[in-house]
N, C-alpha and C positions, 0 to 999 in steps of 0.2 A: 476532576478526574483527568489524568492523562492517558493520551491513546499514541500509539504506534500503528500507521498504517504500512501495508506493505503491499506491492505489487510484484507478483513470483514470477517470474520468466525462465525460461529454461536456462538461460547462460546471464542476465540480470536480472536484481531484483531491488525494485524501487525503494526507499526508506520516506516517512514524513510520520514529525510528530505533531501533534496540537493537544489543547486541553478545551473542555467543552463551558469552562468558565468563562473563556476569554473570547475563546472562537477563534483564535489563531492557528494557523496550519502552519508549520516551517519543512519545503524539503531537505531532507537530510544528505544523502548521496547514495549511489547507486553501489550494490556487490557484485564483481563481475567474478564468476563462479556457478559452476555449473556440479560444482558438492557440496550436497544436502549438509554434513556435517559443516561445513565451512563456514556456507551460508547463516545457517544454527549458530553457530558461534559468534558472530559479527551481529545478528541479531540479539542475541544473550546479554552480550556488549551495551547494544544500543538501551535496552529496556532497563541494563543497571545506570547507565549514565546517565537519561533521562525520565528516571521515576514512574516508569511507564505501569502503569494500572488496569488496561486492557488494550487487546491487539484486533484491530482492522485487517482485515484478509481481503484484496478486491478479488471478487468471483470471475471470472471472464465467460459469460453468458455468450451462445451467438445472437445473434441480430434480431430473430426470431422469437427471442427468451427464450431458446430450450439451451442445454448443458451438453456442452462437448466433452472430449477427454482431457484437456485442461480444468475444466470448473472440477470434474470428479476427483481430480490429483488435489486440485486446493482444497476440497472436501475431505480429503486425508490429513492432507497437512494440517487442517484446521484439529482434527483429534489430537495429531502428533503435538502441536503448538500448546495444547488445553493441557495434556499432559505434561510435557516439558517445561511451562512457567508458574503453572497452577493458576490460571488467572483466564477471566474468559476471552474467549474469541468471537469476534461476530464477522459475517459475510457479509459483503457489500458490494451490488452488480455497477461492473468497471467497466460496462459501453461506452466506448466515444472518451476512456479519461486518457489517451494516448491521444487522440486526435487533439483535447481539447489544451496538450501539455505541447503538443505540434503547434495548434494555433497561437498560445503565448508565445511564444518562442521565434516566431515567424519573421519578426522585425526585428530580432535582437542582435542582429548582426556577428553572432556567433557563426564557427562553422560548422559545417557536415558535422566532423565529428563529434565537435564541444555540445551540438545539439544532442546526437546520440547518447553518451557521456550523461547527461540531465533529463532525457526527458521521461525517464523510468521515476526517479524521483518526483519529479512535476506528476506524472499520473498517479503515485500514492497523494500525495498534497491533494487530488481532486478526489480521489476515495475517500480521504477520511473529512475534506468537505460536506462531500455530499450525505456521508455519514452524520456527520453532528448536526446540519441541515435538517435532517430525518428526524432522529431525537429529540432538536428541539420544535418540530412539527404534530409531535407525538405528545408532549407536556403542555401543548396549547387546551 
């Protein structure tokens, strides 16, 4: 099975594909864009190129696990997504995958910007981790 995770941001949004055979995650690159159509389309892109079978949505939870007005928007999106590939989609709470896409990055001696630039991507790569993580926690 391959997966498409994605992390939505208002102005980017993360890409990382993996398949839950292998357990590989690869970030893909970030969409800097802030039209839902656009974004759509570059998305469309990704899931014909990479055979993708279903789609990782990271949730953005606050801290506390309740839902802000972001998680409620990715909860739309998640309809709109189910609709527009016909493939399923599943939620995945995306606490700390920014910090933890900060942390790698840390010593990479990239700059400000080239961090910024990547690390929407590194946080999809840690949602659909954390995802296949879960599923194969769940087949035990």
């Amino acid at each position: 099975m391959r997966y498409l995770a994605i992390d939505v941001g208002e102005k980017r949004t993360g890409l990382a594909v993996g398949g839950d055979q292998t357990g590989i995650v690869t970030p893909l690159h970030v969409i800097e864009t802030d039209s839902l159509n656009e974004r759509i389309r570059q998305i469309s892109l990704v899931v014909a190129e990479h055979g993708v079978n279903e789609l990782v949505l990271g949730l953005p939870m606050n801290m506390d696990g309740t839902e802000g007005d972001a998680a409620k928007t990715v909860r739309g999106l998640k309809g709109f997504l189910e609709q527009r590939f016909g493939i399923p989609v599943h939620l995945m709470d995306e606490r700390l995958t920014s910090h933890d896409a900060d942390a790698k990055m840390s010593r990479s001696g990239l700059t400000r910007g080239q961090k910024k630039s990547r690390r929407d991507a590194l946080a999809a790569a840690a949602i659909l981790r954390d995802f296949l993580e879960r599923k194969r926690g769940e087949k035990m």
